[in-house]
C-alpha positions in Angstrom: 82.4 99.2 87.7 82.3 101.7 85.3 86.4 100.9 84.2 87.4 99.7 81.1 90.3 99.6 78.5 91.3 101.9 76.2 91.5 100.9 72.5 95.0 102.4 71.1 97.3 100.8 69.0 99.4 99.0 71.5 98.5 100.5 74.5 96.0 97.9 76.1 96.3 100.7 79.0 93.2 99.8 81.3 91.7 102.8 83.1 89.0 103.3 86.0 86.8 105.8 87.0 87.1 108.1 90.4 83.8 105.4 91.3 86.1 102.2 90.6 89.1 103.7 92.9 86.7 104.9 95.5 84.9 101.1 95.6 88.4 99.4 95.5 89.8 101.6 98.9 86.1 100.6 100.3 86.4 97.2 99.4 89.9 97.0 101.1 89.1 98.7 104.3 86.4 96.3 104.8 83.8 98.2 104.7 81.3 97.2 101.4 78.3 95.3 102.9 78.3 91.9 101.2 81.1 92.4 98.9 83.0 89.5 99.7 84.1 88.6 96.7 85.7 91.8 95.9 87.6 91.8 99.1 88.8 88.0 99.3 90.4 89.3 95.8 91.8 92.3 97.0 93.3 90.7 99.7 95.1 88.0 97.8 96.2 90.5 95.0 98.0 92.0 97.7 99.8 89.0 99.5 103.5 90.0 99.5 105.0 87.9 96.6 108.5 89.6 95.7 111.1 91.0 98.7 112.6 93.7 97.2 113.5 95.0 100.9 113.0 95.0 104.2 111.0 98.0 104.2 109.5 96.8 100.2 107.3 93.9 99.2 105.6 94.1 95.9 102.0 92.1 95.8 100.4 90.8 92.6 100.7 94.9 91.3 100.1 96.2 95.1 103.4 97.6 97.0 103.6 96.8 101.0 105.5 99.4 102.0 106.6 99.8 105.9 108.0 102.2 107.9 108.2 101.0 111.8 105.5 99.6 112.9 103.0 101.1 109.9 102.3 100.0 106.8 101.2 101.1 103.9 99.6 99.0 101.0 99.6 100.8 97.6 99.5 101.6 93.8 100.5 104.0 91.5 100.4 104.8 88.0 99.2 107.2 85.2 99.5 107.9 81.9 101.4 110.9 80.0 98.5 113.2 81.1 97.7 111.5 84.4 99.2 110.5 87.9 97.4 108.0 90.3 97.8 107.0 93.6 95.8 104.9 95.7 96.6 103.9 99.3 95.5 102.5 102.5 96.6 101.9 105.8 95.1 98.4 106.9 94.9 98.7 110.6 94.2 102.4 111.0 91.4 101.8 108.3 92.7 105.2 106.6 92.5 105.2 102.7 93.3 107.9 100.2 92.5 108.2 96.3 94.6 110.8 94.5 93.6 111.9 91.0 95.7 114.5 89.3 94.8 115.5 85.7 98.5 116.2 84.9 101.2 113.6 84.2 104.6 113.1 86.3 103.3 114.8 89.4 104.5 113.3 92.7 101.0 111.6 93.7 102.8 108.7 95.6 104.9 110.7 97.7 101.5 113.3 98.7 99.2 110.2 98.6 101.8 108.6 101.7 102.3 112.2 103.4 98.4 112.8 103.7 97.8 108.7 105.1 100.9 109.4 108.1 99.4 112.5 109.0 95.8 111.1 109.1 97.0 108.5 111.0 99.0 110.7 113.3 101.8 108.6 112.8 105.1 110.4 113.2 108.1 108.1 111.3 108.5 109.5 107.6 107.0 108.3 104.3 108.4 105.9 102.8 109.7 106.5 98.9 110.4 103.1 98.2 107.9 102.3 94.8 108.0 105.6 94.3 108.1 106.7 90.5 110.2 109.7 89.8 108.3 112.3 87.3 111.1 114.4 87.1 113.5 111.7 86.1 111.1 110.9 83.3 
């Protein structure tokens, strides 16, 4: 992994590489030959731990988000002059990475948009978990 941490006052702000988030959606699609480890901790990270809906379960840092029948597993972030999105759909095996170099952009809401329509699936994203930039 080429990731790391960033060392400003108080920030402790840890950051990875396009690599890192293209290894992680690998690793959690199944699909990294003899990377076992990486997936058996992928996997538990993202056991449902807090209900905050129905719809809305929040992992160790990874959202469950459903809408019908499809779910979404996901995780956002960025920093003033970055937004992030990573986000897979488990049984369709669909993954997408979204790297914007510009803060408070909407990458969730795209990042969820482009995995229904890859997967063909017609019910509407979901915006629960979704970070507001413009309320920011």
């Amino acid at each position: 992994m080429e990731g790391g941490t960033f060392e400003w006052p108080g920030s402790g702000q840890i950051y990875s590489s396009s690599r890192d988030m293209a290894a992680f959606l690998v690793a959690n699609l199944g699909e990294l030959p003899d990377h076992r480890p990486i997936e058996n901790a992928m996997a538990l990270a993202q056991q449902p731990v807090f209900t905050v809906n129905p719809h809305f379960k929040q992992g160790l840092a990874w959202q469950d988000v459903s809408t019908g029948n499809f779910t979404i597993i996901d995780k956002n972030g960025g920093l003033p002059n970055t937004s992030t999105y990573i986000g897979f759909a488990p049984q369709q095996k669909l993954g997408v990475v979204i790297l914007v170099n510009r803060g408070k952009q909407h990458a969730t809401r795209i990042g969820r948009q482009i995995i229904h329509a890859l997967a063909q699936d017609q019910s509407q994203p979901s915006n629960e978990g979704e970070t507001n930039p413009d309320s920011e």
